[in-house]
Legacy VTK file of the C-alpha trace (Angstrom):
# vtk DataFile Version 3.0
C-alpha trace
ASCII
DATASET POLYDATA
POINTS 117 float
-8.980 12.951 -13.285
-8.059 11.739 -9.601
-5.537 9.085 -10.184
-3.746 6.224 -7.767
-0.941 5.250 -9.538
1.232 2.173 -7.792
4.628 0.868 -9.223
7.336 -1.125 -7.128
5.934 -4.683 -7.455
7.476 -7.336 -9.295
9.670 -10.942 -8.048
11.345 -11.578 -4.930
13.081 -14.313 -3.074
11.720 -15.113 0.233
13.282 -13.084 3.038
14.086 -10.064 0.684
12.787 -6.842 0.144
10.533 -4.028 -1.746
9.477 -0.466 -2.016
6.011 -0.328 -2.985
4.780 3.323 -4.350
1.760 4.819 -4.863
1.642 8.578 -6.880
-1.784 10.464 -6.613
-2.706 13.023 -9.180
-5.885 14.819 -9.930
-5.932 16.104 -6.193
-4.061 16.230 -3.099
-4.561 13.845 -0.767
-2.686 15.426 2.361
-5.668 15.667 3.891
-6.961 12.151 3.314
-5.891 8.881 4.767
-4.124 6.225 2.821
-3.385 3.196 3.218
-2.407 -0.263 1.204
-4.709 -3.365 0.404
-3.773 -6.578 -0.985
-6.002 -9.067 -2.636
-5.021 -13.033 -3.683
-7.431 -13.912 -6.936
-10.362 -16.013 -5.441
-10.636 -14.597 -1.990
-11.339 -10.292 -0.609
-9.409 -7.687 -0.254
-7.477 -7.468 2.153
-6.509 -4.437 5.006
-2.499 -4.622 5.178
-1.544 -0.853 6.435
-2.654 2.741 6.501
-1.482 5.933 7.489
-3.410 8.986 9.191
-3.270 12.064 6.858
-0.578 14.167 8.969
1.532 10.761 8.598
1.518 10.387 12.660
-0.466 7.401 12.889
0.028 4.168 11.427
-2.101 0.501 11.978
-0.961 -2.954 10.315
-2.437 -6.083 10.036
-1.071 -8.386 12.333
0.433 -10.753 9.777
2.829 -7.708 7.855
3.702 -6.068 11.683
6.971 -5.946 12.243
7.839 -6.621 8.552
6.357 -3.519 6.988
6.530 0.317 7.234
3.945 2.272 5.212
4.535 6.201 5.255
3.481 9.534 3.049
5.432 12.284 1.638
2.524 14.600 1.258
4.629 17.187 -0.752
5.097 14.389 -3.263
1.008 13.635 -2.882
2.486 9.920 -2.509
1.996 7.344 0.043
4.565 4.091 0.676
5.151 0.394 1.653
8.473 -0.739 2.526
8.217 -4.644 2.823
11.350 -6.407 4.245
11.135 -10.150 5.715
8.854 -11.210 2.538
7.141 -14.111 2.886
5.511 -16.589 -0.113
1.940 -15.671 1.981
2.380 -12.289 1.162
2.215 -12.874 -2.452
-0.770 -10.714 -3.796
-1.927 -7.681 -5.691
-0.936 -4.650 -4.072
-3.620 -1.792 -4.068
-3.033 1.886 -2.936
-6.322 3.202 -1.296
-7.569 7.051 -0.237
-10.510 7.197 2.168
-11.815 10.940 1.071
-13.364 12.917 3.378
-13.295 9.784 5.597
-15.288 7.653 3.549
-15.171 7.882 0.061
-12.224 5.414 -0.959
-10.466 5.715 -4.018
-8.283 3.109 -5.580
-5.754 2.524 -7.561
-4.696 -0.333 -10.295
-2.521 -2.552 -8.263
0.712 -3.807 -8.706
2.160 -7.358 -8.405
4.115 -8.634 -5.758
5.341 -12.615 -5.881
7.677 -14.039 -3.561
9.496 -16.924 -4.010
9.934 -19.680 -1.369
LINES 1 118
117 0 1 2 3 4 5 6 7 8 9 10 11 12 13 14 15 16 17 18 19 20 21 22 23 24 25 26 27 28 29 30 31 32 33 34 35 36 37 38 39 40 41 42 43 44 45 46 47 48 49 50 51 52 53 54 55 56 57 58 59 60 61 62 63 64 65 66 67 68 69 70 71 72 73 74 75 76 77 78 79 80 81 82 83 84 85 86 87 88 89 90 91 92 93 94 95 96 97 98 99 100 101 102 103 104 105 106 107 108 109 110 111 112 113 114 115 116
C-alpha cells in the first residue's frame, strides 16, 4: 500500500521552530516530486513548497520564503520542512504530497501545526 506518512507537527510559540517529516512507503518516490501543502478548515489547500525529484530544485510560496527549507533524503524515501520564523498565519494542517509520474498526486494524512502569538 503506497503510504505518506507526516509526523513533526504539534505547538509552538511565535518566532520558534519545527521539523516537519514526511516517510513514504509502498514505493519509492526518488523519482517523483514532493512537495508540502497546508490547508486552514473552511478555506483550500494550499501550495507552501516542493522539491524536484533529484532534490536540486526547490519553489515556495511567497508568504513561507525565507522562513522555510523543504528538502528529500531519497535513500530514506522521505521528504522535509524545516519551518523557523513561525508565524500565528501559518497555523494549518500540514500535508505531504507526491506528484507521480508528474501528475498523479498522492497524499498523505496531515499533521498539525499551531503557533502561538
Amino acid at each position: 500500500q503506497v503510504q505518506l506518512v507526516e509526523s513533526g507537527g504539534g505547538l509552538v510559540q511565535a518566532g520558534g521552530s519545527l521539523r516537519l517529516s514526511c516517510a513514504a512507503s509502498g514505493r519509492t518516490f526518488s523519482r517523483d516530486d514532493m512537495g508540502w501543502y497546508r490547508q486552514v478548515p473552511g478555506k483550500e489547500r494550499e501550495f507552501v513548497a516542493a522539491v524536484s525529484w533529484r532534490g536540486g530544485t526547490t519553489h515556495y510560496a511567497d508568504s513561507v520564503k525565507g522562513r522555510f527549507t523543504i528538502s528529500r533524503d531519497n535513500a530514506k524515501n522521505a521528504v522535509y520542512l524545516q519551518m523557523n520564523s513561525l508565524k500565528a498565519e501559518d497555523t494549518a494542517i500540514y500535508f505531504c504530497n507526491a506528484k507521480v509520474y508528474g501528475k498523479f498526486d498522492v497524499w498523505g494524512q496531515g499533521t498539525q501545526v499551531t503557533v502561538s502569538s
